[in-house]
C-alpha positions, 0 to 999 in steps of 0.5 A: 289606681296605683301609688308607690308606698313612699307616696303615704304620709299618714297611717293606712290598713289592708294595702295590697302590693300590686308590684315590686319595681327596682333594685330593691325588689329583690331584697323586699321579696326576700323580706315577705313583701311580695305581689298580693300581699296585704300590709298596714302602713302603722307610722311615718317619721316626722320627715317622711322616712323611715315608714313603719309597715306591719306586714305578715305578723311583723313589724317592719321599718323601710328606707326611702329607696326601698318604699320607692320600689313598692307600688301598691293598689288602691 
């Protein structure tokens, strides 16, 4: 089963990246995220957005377009 990573509302660990989808992909590939990657979701904004990921031993802060781009294997 597969969602896309704006689709999680509350922290989550050991998340593959199935694909990348869009025109941010490119830039997220640039950015470590990348096809069979492992990432922890660590928090949400109180709307929704921005979401905090911990991907590759940094911490990194996604946008909405850019989490719409992330589809991840559940």
């Amino acid at each position: 089963m597969s969602i896309k990573l704006s689709q999680l509302s509350k922290p989550q660990k050991n998340i593959q990246v199935l694909s990348l989808d869009g025109p941010e992909s490119v830039r997220l590939m640039e950015m470590g995220i990348t096809p069979g990657t492992s990432l922890d979701v660590v928090k949400t904004a109180p709307l929704g957005f921005p979401i905090e990921i911990k991907i590759r031993g940094y911490s990194l802060s996604l946008r909405k377009a850019e989490a719409d781009c992330v589809i991840l294997k559940q």
